[in-house]
C-alpha positions as CSV (number, residue, x, y, z in Angstrom):
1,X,83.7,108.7,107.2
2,X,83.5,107.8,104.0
3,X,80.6,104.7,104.0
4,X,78.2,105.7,101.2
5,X,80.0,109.1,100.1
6,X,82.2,109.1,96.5
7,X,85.8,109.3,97.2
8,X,86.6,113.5,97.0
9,X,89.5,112.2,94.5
10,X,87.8,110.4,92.4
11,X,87.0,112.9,89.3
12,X,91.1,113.7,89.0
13,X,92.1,110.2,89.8
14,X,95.0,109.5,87.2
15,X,94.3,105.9,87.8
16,X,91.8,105.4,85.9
17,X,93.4,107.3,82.9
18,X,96.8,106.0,83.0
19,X,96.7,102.3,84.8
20,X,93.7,100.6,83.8
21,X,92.1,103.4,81.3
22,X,92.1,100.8,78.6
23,X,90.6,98.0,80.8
24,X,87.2,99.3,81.5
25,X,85.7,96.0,83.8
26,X,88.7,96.2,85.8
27,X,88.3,99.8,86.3
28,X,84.7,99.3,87.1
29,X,85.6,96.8,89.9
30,X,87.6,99.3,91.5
31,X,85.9,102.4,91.2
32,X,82.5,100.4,92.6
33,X,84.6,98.7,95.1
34,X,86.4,101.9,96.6
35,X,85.8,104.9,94.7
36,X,81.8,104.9,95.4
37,X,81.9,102.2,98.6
38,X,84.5,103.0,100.9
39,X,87.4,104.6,99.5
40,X,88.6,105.2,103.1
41,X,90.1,101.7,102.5
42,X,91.7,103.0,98.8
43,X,95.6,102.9,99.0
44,X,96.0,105.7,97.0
45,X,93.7,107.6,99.2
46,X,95.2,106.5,102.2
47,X,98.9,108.2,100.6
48,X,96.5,111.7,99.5
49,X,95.3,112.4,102.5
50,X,98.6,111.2,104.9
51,X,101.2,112.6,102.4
52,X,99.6,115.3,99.8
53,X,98.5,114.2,96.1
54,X,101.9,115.2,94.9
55,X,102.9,111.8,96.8
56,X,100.6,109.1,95.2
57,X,102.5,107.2,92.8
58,X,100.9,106.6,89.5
59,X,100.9,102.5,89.1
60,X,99.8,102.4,93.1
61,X,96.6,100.6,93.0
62,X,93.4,100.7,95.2
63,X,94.1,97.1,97.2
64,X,97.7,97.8,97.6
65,X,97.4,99.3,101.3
66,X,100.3,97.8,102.5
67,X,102.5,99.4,99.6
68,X,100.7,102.4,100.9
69,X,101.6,101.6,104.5
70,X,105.4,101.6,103.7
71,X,104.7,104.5,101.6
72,X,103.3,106.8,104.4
73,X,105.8,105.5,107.1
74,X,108.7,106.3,104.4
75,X,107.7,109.9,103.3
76,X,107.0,110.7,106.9
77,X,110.3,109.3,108.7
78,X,112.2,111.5,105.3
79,X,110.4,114.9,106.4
80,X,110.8,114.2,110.3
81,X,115.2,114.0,109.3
């Protein structure tokens, strides 16, 4: 799906402005690592595209796919009551 493609998300990512905006290696590692890789494996993509962009926290970062995990199973079990 996404192997060799540029996340869809990545040009309104607050991520990079708000979390690691003033840490520019550490927001290179990411950005190469999921944002122009594989960002089917992003956490924060992971939330977009299960729960709406309105659901992606701020501070959630990249790696953090279990965080993302609970995330998704939380949102969804609140909308199924």
């Amino acid at each position: 799906m996404s192997e060799g493609c540029n996340c869809p998300c990545l040009t309104r990512c607050p991520f990079f402005e708000d979390t690691v905006g003033a840490m520019p290696a550490t927001a290179k590692m990411y950005r190469d690592r999921y944002c122009l890789a594989n960002y089917a494996r992003c956490a924060r993509f992971l939330v977009f595209r299960k729960a709406g962009r309105e659901s992606v926290p701020r501070n959630l970062h990249p790696n953090q796919v279990r965080r993302a995990q609970y995330l998704i199973g939380h949102l969804l079990r609140r909308q199924a009551a």
